[in-house]
Backbone atoms as SQL, in Angstrom:
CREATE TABLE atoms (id INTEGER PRIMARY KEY, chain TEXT, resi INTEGER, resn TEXT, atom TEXT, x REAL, y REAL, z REAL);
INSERT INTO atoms VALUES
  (1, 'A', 1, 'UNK', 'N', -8.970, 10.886, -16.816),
  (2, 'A', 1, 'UNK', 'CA', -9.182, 9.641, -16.095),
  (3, 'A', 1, 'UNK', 'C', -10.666, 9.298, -16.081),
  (4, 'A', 2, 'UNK', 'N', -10.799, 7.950, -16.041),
  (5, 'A', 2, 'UNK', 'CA', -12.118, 7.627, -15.971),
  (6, 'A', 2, 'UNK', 'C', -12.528, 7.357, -14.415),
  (7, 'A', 3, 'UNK', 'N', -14.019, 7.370, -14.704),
  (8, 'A', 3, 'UNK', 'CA', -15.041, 7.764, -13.247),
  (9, 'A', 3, 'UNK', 'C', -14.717, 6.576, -12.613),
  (10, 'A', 4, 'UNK', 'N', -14.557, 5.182, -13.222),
  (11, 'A', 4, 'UNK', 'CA', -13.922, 3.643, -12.698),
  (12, 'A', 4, 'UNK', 'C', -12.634, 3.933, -12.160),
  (13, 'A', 5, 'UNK', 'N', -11.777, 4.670, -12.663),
  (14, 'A', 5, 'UNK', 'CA', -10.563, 4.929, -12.311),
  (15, 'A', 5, 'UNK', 'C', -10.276, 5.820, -11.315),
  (16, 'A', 6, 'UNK', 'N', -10.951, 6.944, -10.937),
  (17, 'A', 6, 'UNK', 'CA', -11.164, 7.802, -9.832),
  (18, 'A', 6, 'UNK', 'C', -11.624, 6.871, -8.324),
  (19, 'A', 7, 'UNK', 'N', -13.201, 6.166, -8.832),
  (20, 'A', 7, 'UNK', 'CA', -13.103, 5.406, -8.173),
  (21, 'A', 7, 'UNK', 'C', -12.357, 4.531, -7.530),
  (22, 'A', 8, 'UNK', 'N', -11.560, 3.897, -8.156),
  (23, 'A', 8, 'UNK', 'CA', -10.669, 2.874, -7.425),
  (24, 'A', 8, 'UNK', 'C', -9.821, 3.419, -6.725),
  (25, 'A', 9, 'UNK', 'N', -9.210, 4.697, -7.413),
  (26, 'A', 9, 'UNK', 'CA', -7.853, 5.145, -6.568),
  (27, 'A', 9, 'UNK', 'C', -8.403, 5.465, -5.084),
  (28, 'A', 10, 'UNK', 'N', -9.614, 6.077, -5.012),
  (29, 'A', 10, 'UNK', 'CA', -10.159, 6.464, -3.922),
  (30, 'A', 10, 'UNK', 'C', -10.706, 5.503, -2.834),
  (31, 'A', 11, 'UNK', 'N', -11.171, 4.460, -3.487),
  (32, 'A', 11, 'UNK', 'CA', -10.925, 3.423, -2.310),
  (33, 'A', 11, 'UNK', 'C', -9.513, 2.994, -2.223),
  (34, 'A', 12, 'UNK', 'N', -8.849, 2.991, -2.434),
  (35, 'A', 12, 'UNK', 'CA', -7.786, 2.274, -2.345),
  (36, 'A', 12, 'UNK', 'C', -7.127, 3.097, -0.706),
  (37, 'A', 13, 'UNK', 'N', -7.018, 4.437, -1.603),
  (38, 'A', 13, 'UNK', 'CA', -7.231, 5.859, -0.549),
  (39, 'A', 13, 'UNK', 'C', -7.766, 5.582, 0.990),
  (40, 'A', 14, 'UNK', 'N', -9.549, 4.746, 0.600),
  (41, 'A', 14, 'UNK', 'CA', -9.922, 4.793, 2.146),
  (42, 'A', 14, 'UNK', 'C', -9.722, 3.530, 2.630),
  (43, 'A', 15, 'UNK', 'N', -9.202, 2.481, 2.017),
  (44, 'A', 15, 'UNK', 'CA', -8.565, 1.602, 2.254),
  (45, 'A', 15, 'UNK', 'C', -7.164, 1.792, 3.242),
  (46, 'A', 16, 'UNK', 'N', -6.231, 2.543, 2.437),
  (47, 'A', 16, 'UNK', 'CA', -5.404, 2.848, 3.642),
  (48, 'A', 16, 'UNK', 'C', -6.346, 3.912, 4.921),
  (49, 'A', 17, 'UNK', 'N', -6.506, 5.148, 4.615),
  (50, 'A', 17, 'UNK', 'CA', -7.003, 5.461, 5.999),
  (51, 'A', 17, 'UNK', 'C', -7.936, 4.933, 6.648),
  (52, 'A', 18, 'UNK', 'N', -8.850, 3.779, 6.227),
  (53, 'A', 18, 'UNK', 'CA', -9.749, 2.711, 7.434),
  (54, 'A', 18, 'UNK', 'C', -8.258, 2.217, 8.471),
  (55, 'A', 19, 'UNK', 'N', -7.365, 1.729, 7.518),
  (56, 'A', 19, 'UNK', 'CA', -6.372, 1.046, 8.079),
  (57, 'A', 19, 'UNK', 'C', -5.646, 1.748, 9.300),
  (58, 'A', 20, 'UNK', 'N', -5.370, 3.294, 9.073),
  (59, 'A', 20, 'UNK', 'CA', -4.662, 4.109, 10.029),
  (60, 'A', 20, 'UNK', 'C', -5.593, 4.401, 10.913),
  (61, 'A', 21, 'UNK', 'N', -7.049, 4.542, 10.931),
  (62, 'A', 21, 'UNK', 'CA', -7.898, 4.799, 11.259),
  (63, 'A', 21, 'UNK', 'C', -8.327, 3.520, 13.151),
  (64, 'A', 22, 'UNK', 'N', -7.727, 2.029, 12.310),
  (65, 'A', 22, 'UNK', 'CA', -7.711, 0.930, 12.922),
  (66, 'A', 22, 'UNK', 'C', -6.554, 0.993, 14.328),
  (67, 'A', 23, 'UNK', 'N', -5.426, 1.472, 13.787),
  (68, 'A', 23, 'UNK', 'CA', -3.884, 1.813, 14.861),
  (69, 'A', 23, 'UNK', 'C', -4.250, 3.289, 15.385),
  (70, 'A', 24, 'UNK', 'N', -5.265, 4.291, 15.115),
  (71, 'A', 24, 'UNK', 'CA', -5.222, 5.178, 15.929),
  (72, 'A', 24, 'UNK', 'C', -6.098, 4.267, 17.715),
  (73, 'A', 25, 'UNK', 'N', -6.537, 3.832, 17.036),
  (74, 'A', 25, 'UNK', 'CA', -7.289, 3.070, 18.721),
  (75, 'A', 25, 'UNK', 'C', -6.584, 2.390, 19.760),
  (76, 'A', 26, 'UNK', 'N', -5.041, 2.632, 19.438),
  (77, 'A', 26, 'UNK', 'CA', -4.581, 2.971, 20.877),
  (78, 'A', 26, 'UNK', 'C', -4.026, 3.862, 21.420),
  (79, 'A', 27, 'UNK', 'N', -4.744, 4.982, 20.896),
  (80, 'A', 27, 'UNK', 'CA', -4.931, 5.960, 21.533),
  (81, 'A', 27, 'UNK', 'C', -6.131, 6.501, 22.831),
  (82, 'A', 28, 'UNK', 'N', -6.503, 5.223, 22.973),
  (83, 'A', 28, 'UNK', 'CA', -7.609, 5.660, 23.409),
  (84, 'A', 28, 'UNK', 'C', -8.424, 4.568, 24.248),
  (85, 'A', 29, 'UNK', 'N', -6.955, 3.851, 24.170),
  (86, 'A', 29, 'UNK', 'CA', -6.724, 2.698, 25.607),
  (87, 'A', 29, 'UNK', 'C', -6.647, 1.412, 24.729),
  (88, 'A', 30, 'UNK', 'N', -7.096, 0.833, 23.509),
  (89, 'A', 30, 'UNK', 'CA', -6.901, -0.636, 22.935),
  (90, 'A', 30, 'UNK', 'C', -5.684, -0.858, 22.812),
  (91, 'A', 31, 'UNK', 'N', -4.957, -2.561, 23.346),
  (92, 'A', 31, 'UNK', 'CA', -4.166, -2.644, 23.388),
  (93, 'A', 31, 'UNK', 'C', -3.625, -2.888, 21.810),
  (94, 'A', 32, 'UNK', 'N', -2.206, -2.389, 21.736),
  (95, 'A', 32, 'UNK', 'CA', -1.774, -2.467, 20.454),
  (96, 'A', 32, 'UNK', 'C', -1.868, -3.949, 19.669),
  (97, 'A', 33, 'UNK', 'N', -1.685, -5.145, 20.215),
  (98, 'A', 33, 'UNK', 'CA', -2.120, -6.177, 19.537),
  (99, 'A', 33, 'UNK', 'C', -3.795, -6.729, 19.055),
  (100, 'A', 34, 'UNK', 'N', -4.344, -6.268, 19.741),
  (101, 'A', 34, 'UNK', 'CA', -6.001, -5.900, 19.439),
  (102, 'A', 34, 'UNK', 'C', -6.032, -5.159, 17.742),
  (103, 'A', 35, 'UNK', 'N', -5.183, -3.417, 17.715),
  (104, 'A', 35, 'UNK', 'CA', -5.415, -3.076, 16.909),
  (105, 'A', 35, 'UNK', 'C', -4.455, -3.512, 15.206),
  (106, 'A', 36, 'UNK', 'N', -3.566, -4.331, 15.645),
  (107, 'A', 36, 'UNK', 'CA', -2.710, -5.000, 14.785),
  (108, 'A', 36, 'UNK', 'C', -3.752, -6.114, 14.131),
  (109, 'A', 37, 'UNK', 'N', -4.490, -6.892, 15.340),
  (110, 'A', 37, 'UNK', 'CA', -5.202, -7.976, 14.485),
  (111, 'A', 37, 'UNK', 'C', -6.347, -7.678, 14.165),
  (112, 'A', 38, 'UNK', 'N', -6.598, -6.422, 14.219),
  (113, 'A', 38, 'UNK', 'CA', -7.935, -5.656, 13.701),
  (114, 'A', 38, 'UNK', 'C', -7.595, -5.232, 12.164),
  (115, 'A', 39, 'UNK', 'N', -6.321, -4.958, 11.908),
  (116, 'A', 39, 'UNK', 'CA', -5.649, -4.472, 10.739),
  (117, 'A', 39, 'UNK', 'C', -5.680, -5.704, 9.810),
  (118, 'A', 40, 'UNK', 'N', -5.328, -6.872, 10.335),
  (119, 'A', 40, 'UNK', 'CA', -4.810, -7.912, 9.602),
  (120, 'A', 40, 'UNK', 'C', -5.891, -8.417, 8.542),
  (121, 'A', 41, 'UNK', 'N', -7.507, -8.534, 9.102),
  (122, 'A', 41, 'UNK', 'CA', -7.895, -8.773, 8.134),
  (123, 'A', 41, 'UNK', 'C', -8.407, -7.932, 6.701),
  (124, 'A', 42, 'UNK', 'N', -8.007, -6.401, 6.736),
  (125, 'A', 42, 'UNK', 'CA', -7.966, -5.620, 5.731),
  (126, 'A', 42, 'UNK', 'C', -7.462, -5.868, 4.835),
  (127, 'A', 43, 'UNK', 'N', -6.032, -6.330, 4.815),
  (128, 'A', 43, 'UNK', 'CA', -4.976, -7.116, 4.095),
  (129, 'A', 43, 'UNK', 'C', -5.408, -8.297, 2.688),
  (130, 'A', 44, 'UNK', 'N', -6.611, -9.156, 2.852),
  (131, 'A', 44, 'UNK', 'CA', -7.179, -9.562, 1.945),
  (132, 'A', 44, 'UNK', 'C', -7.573, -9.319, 0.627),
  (133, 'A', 45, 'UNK', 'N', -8.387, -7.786, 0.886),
  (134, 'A', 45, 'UNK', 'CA', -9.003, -7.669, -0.192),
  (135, 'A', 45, 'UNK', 'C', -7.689, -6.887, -0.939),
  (136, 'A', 46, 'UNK', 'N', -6.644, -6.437, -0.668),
  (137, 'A', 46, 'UNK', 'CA', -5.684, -5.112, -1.038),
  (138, 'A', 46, 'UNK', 'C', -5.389, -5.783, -3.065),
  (139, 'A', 47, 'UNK', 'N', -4.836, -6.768, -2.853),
  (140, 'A', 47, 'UNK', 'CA', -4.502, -7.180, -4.255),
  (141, 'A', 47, 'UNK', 'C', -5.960, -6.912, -4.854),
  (142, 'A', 48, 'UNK', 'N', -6.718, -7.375, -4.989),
  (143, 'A', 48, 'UNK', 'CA', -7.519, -7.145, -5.651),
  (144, 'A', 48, 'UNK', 'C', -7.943, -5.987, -5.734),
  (145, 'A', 49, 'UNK', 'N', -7.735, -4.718, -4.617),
  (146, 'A', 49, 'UNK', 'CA', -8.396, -3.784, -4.902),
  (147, 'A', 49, 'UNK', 'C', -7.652, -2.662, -5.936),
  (148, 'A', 50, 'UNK', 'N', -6.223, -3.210, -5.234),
  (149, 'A', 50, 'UNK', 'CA', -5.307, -2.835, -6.343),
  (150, 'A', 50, 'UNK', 'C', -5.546, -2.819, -7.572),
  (151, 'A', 51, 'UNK', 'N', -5.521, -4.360, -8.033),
  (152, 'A', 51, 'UNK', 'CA', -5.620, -4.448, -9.937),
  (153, 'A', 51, 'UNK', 'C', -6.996, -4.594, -10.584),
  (154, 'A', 52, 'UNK', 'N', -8.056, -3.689, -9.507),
  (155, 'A', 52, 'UNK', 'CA', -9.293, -3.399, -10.306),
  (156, 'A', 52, 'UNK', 'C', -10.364, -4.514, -10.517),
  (157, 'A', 53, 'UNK', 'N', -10.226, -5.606, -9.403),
  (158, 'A', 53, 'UNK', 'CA', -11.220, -6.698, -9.795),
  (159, 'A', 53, 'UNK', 'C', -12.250, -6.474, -9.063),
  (160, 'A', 54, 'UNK', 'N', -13.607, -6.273, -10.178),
  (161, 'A', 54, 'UNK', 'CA', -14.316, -6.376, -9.951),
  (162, 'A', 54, 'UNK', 'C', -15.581, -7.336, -8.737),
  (163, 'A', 55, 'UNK', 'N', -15.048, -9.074, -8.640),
  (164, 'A', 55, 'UNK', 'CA', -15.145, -9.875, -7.740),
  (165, 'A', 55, 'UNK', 'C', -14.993, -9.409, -6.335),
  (166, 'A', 56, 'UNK', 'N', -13.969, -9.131, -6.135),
  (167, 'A', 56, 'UNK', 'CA', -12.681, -8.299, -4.828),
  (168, 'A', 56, 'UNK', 'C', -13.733, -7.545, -4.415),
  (169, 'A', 57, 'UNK', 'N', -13.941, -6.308, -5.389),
  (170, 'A', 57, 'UNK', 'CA', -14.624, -5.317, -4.560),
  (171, 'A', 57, 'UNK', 'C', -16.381, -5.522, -4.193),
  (172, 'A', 58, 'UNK', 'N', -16.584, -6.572, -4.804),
  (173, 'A', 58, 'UNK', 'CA', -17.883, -6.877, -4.432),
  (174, 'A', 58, 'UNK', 'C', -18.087, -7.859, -3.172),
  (175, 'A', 59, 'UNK', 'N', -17.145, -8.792, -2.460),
  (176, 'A', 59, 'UNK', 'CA', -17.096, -9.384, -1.175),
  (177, 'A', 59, 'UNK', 'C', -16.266, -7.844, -0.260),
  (178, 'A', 60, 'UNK', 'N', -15.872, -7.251, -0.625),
  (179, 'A', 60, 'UNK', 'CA', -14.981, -6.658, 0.153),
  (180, 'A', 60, 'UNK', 'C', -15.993, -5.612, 0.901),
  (181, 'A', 61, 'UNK', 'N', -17.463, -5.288, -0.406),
  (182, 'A', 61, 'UNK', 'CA', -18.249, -4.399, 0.541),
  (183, 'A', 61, 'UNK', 'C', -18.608, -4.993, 1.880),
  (184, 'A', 62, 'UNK', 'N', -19.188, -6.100, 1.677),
  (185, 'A', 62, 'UNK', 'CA', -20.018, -7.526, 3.070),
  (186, 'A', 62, 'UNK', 'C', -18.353, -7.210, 4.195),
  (187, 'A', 63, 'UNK', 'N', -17.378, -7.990, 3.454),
  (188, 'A', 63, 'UNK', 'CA', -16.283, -7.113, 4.860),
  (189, 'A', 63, 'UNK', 'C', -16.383, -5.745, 5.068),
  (190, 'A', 64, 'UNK', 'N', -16.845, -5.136, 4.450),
  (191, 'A', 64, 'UNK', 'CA', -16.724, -3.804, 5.336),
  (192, 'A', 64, 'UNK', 'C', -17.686, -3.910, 6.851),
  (193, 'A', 65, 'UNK', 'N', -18.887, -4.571, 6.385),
  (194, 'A', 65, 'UNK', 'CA', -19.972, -4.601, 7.671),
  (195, 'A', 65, 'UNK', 'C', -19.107, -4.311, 9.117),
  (196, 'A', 66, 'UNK', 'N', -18.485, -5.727, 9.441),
  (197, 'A', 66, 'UNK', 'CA', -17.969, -5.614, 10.854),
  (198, 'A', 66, 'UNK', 'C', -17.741, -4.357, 11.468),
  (199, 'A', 67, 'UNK', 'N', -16.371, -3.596, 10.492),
  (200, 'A', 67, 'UNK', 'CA', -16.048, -2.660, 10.587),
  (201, 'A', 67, 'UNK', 'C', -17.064, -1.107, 10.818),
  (202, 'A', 68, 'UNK', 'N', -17.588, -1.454, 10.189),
  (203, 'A', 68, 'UNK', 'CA', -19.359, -0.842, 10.492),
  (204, 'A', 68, 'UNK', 'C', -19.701, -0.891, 11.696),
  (205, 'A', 69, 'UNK', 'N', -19.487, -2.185, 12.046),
  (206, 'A', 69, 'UNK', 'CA', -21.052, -2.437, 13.609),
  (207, 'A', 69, 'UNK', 'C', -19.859, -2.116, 14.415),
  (208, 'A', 70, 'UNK', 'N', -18.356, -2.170, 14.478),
  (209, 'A', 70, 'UNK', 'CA', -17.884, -2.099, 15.659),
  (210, 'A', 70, 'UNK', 'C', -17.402, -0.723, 15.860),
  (211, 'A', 71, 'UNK', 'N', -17.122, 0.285, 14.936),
  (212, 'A', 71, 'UNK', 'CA', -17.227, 1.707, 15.446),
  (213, 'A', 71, 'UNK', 'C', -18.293, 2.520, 15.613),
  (214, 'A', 72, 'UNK', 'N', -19.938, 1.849, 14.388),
  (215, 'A', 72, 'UNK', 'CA', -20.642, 2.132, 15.297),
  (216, 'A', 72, 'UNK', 'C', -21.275, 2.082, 16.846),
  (217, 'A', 73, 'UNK', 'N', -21.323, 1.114, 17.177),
  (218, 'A', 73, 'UNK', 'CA', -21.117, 0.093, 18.505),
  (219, 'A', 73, 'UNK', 'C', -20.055, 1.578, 19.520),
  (220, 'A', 74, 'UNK', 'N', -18.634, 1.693, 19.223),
  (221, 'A', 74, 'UNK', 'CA', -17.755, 1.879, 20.096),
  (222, 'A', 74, 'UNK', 'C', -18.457, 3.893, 19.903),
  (223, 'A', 75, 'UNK', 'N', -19.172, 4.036, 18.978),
  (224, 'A', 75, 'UNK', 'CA', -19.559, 5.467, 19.059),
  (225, 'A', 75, 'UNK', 'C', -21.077, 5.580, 20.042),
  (226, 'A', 76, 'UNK', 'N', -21.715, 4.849, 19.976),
  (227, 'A', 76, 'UNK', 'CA', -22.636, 4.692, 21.178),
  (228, 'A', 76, 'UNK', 'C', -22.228, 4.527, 22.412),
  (229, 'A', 77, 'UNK', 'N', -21.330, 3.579, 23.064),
  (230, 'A', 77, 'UNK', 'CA', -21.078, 3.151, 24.129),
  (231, 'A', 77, 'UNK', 'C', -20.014, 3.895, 24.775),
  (232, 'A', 78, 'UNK', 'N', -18.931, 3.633, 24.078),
  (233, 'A', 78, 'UNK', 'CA', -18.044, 4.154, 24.640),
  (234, 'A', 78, 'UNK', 'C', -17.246, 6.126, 24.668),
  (235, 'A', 79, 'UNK', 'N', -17.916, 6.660, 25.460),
  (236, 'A', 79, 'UNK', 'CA', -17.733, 8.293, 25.339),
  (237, 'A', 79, 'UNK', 'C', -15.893, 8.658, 25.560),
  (238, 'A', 80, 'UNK', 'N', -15.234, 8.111, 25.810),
  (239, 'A', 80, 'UNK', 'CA', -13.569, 8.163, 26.165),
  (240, 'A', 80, 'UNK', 'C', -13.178, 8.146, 24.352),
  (241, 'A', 81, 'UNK', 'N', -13.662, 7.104, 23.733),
  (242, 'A', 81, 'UNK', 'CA', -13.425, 6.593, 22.111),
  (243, 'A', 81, 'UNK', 'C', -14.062, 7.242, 20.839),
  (244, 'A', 82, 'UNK', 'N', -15.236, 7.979, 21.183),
  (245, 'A', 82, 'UNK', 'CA', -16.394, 8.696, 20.438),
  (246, 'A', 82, 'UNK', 'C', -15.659, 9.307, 19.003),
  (247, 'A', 83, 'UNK', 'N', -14.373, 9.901, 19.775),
  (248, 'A', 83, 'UNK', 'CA', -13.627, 10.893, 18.411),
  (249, 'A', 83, 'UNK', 'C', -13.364, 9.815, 17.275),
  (250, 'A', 84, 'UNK', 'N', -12.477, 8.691, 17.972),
  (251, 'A', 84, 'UNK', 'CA', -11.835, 7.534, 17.058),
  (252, 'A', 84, 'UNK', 'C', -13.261, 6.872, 16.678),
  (253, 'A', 85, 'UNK', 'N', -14.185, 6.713, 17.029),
  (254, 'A', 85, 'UNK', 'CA', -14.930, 6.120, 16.475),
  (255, 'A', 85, 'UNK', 'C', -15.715, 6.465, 15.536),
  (256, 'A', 86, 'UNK', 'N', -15.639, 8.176, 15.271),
  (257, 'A', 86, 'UNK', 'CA', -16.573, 8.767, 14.609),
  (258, 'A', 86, 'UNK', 'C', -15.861, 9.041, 13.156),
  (259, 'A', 87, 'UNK', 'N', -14.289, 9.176, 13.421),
  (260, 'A', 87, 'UNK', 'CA', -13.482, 8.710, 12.082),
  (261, 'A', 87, 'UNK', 'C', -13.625, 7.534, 11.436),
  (262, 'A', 88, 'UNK', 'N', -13.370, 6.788, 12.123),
  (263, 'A', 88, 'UNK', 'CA', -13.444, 5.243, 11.929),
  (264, 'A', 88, 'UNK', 'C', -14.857, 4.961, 10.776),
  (265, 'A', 89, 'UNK', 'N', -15.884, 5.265, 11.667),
  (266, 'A', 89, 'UNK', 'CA', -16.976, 5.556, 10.820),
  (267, 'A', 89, 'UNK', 'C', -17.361, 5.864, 9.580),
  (268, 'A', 90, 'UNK', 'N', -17.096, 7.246, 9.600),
  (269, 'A', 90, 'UNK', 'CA', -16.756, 7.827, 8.516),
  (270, 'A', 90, 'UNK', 'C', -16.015, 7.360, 7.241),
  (271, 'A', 91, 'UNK', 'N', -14.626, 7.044, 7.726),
  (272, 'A', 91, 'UNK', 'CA', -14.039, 6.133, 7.125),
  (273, 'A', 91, 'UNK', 'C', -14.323, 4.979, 6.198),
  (274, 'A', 92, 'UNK', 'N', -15.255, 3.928, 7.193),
  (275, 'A', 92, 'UNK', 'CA', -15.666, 2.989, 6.525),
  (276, 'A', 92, 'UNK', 'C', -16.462, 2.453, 5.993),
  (277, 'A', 93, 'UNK', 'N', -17.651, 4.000, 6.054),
  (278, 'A', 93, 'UNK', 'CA', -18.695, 3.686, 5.272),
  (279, 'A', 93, 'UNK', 'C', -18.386, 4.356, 3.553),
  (280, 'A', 94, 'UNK', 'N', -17.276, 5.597, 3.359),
  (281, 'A', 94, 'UNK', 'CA', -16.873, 6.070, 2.552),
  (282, 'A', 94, 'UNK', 'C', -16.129, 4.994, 1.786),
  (283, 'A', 95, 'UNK', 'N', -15.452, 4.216, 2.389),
  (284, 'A', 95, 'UNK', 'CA', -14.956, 3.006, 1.874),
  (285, 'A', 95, 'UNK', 'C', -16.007, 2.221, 1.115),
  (286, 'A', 96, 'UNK', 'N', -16.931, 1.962, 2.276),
  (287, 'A', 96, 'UNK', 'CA', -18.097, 0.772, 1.175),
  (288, 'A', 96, 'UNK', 'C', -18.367, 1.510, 0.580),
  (289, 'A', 97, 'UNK', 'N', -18.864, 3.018, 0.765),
  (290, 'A', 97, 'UNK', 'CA', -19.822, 3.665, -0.601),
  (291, 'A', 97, 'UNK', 'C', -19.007, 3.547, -1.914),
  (292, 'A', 98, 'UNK', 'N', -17.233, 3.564, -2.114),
  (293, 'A', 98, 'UNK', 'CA', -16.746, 4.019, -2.709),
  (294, 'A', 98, 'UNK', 'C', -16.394, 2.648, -3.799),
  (295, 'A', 99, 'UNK', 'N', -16.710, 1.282, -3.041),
  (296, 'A', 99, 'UNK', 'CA', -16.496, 0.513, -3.532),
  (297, 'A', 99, 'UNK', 'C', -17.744, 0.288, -4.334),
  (298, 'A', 100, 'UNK', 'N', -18.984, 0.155, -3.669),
  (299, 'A', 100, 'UNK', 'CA', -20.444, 0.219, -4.400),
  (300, 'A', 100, 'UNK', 'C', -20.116, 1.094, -6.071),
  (301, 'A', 101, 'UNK', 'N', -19.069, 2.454, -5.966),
  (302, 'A', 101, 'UNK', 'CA', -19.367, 3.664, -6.880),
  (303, 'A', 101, 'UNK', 'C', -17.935, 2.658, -7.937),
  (304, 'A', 102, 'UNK', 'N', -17.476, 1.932, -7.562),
  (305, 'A', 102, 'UNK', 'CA', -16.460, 1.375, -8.648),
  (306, 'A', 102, 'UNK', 'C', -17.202, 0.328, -9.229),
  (307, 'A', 103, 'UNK', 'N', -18.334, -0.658, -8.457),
  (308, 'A', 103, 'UNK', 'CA', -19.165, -1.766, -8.986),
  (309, 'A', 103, 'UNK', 'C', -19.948, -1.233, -10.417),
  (310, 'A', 104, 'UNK', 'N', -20.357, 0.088, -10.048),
  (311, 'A', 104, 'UNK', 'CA', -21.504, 0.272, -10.672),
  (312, 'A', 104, 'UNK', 'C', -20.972, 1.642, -12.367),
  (313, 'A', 105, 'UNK', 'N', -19.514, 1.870, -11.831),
  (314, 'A', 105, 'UNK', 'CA', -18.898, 2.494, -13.097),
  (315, 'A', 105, 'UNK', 'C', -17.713, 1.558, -13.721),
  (316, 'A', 106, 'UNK', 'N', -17.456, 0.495, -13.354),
  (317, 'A', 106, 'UNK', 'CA', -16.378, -0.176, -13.916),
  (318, 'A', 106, 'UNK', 'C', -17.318, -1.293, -15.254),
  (319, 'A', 107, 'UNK', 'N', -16.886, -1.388, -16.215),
  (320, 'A', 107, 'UNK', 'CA', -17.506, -2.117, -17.137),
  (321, 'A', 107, 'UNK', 'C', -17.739, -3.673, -16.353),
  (322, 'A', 108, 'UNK', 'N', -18.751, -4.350, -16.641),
  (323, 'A', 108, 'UNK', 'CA', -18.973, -5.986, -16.192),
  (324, 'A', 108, 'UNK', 'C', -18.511, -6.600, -17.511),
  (325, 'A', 109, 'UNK', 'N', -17.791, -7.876, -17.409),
  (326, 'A', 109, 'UNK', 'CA', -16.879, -8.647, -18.366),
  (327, 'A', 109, 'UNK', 'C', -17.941, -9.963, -18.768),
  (328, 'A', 110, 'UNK', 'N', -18.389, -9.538, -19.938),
  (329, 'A', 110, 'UNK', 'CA', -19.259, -10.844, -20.406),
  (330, 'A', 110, 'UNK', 'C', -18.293, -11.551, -21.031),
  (331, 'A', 111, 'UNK', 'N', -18.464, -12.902, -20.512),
  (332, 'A', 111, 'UNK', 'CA', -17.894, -13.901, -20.723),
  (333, 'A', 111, 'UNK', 'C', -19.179, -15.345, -21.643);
């Protein structure tokens, strides 16, 4: 398999666990419709991340941000959430890194 191809599967990978990562937070008091419409906008980039487009995964890093500031955010503030937030974290910066590591091994399509 190629290093483009490792790549992708592996975001795809932290793609779903950002996602499970999103429904563990009501565990830990968020109400379940909070973490449903926290999920919803993940849902966007999925086709594309699926069939390898290059475009996709390059807006999809900038969406990762939010996801960024708000478990960092909930890992400062909130000490009850710290665990979920420190996955979460983890999670979704492995996500952007992983998407950055498919930008930069997947061939660019001169047109």
């Amino acid at each position: 398999m190629s290093v483009a191809r490792n790549t992708q599967l592996l975001a795809i990978w932290l793609w779903t666990a950002v996602t499970l990562s999103l429904l563990a937070w009501i565990r830990v008091g968020y109400p379940w419709p909070v973490c449903v419409l926290a999920v919803l906008p993940l849902l966007a980039p999925l086709n594309g991340l699926i069939r390898g487009r290059r475009y996709t995964y390059a807006w999809a890093t900038l969406f990762a941000i939010p996801y960024l500031t708000f478990a960092l955010t909930e890992l400062l503030v909130n000490p009850s959430a710290r665990w979920v937030a420190s996955i979460s974290l983890f999670l979704v910066f492995g996500w952007f890194c992983t998407m950055v590591l498919y930008l930069r091994a997947s061939p660019a399509h001169r047109e």
